[in-house]
C-alpha positions in Angstrom: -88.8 -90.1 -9.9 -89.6 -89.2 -5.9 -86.3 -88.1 -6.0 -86.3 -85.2 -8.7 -83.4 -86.8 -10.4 -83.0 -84.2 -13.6 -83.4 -81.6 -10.8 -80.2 -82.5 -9.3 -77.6 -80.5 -12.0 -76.6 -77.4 -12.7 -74.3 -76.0 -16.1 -72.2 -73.4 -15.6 -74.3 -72.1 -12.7 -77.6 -72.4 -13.6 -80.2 -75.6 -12.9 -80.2 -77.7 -16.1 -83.4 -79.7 -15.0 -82.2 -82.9 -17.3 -80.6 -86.0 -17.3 -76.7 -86.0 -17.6 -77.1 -88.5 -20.1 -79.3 -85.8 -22.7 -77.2 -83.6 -21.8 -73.9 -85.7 -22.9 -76.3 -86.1 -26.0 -77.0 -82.6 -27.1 -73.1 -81.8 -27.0 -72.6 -84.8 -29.5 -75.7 -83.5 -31.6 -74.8 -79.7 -31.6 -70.9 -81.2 -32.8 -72.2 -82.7 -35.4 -74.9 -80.8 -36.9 -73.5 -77.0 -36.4 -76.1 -74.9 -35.9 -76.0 -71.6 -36.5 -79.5 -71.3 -34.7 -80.9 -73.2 -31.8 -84.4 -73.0 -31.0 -85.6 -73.7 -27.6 -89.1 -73.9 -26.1 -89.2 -73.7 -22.4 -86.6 -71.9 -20.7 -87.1 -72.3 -17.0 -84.1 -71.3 -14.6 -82.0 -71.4 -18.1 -79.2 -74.2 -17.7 -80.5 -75.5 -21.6 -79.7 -72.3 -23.1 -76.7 -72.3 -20.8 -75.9 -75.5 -22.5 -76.7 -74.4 -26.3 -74.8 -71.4 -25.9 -71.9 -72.9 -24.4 -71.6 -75.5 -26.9 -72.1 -72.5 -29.4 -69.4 -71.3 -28.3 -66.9 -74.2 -28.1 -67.8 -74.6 -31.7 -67.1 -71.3 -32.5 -63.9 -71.9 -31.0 -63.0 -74.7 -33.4 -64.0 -73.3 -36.4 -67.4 -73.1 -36.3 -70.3 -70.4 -36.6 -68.8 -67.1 -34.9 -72.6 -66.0 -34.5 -74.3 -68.6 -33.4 -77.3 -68.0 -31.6 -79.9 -69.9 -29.0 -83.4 -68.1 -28.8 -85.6 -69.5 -25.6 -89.2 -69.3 -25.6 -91.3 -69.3 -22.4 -94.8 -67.9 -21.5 -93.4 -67.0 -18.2 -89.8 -65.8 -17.6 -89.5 -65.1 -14.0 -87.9 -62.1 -13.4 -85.0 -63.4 -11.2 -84.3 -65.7 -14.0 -84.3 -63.2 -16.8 -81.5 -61.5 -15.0 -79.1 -64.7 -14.1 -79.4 -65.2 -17.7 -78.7 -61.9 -18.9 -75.9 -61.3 -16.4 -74.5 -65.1 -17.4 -70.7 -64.9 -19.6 -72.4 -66.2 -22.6 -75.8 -63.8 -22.5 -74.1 -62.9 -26.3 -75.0 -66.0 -27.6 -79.0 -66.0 -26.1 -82.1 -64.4 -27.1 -85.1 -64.8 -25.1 -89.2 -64.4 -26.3 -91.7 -64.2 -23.9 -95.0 -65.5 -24.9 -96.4 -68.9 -25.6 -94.8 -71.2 -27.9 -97.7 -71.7 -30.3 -98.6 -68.0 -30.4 -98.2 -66.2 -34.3 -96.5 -63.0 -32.6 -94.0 -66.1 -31.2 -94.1 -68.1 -34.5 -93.8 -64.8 -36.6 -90.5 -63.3 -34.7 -88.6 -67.1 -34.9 -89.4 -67.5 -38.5 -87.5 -64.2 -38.6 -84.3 -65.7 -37.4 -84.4 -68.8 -38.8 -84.5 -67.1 -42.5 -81.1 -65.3 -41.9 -79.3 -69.1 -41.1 -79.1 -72.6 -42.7 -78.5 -75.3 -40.3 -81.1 -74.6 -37.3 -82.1 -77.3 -34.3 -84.9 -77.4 -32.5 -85.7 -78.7 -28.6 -89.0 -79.0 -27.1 -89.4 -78.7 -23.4 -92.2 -76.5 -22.3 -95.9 -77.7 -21.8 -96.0 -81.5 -22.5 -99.5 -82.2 -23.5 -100.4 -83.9 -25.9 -102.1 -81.4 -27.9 -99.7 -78.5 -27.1 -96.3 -80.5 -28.3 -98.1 -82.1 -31.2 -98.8 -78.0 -32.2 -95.3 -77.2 -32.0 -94.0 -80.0 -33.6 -96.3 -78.8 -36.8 -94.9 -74.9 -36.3 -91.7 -75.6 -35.3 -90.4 -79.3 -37.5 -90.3 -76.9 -41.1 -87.7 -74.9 -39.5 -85.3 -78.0 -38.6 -82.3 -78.5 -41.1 -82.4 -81.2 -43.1 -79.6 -83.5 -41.2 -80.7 -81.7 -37.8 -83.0 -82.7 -35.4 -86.0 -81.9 -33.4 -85.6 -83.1 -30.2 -88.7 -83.7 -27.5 -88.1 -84.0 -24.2 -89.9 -85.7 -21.4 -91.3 -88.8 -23.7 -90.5 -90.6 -20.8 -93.7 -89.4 -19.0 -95.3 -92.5 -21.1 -93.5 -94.9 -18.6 -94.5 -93.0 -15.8 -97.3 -94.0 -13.0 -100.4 -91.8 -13.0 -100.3 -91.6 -9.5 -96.6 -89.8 -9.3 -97.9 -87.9 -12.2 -101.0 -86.8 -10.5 -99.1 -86.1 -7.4 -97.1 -82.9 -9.3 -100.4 -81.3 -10.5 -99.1 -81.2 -14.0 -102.0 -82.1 -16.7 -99.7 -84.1 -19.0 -99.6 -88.3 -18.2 -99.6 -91.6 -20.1 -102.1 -91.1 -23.2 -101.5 -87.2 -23.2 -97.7 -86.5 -23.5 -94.7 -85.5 -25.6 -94.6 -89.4 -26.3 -98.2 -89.6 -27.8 -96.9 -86.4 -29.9 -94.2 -87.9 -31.2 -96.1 -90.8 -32.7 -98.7 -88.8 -34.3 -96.3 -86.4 -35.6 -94.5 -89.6 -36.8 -97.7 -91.2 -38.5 -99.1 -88.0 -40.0 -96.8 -84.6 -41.6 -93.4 -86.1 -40.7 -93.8 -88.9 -42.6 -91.1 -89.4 -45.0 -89.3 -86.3 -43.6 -88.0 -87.1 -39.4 -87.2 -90.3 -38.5 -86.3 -91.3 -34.9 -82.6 -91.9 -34.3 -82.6 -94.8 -31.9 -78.8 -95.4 -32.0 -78.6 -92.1 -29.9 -81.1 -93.0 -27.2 -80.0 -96.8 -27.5 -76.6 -95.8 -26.6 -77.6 -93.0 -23.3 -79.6 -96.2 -22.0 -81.4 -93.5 -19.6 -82.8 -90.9 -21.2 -85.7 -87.8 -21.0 -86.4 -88.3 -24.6 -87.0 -92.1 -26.0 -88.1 -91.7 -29.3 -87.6 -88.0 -29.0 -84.3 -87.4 -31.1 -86.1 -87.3 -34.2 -83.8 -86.8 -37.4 -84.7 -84.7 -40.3 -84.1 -86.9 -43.6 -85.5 -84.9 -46.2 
């Protein structure tokens, strides 16, 4: 992890800040579930909603949803970011909201969108505490497609040392983490209604997100 390895990548332009490997994954999941909404929480320097709307696109290309949409939420979109996004080829398939991802203003403008569409997917990559991803799993899991998935990123930080973890200044690490989220979320509302699909993380072998490609069953 010294080396920054998700930090190494770019798509179509713009840093991705994951693993080749998710990203390989996300193309198979958006193939095969067709969203007509993807809903993003952190958006960074944008390479993931590069991504969904890309994919969008190529589905849109064979057949799939002409409108398809990607809508990133972040409490703080840099400014020099905003515009490399908004000046990107596929800007017409992203909307961007500004505010934190547990906030009602937030909540109350996604519902919005995910009323007007029937097959919607959700990824969670913004503040990885325990507490904040187990929120928006709660807000954001009822929106998720039955046959979609929720995915949550950065599980990994479970089988991370608390020393590197320390080192970055970040106040997620092993006991407080997307991980931890994932297995309440798991034990508690979910139950009966996500599952995690392990054939897709069994198959990337290195991954972001063990555990984290949670189906939605019923």
């Amino acid at each position: 992890m010294e080396h920054r390895y998700s930090y190494h990548f770019e798509w179509l332009g713009r840093p991705i800040i994951q693993f080749p490997q998710d990203i390989v994954a996300m193309q198979e999941v958006v193939w095969t579930v067709q969203p007509e909404l993807i809903i993003e929480t952190g958006i960074a320097h944008g390479g993931s909603l590069i991504l969904s709307a890309s994919l969008l696109e190529l589905n849109a290309s064979c057949g799939g949803s002409p409108e398809a949409q990607v809508v990133g939420i972040d409490v703080d979109i840099r400014n020099h970011n905003r515009t490399s996004i908004e000046d990107h080829p596929l800007s017409h398939r992203i909307s961007m909201i500004e505010g934190s991802s547990t906030a009602p203003a937030v909540i109350d403008q996604v519902v919005e969108l995910a009323k007007t569409v029937d097959r919607v997917l959700v990824c969670l990559d913004s503040n990885h505490t325990h507490t904040h991803v187990l929120s928006e799993l709660e807000i954001y899991s009822p929106m998720v497609s039955v046959g979609s998935y929720c995915i949550v990123f950065d599980t990994l930080i479970e089988q991370l040392s608390t020393d590197y973890l320390a080192s970055t200044g970040r106040p997620w690490e092993p006991g407080n983490s997307p991980g931890t989220a994932v297995d309440a979320f798991l034990a508690g509302s979910a139950a009966g209604r996500f599952e995690v699909d392990h054939l897709i993380t069994n198959r990337l072998m290195v991954t972001s997100a063990r555990g984290g490609y949670l189906k939605r069953v019923a």
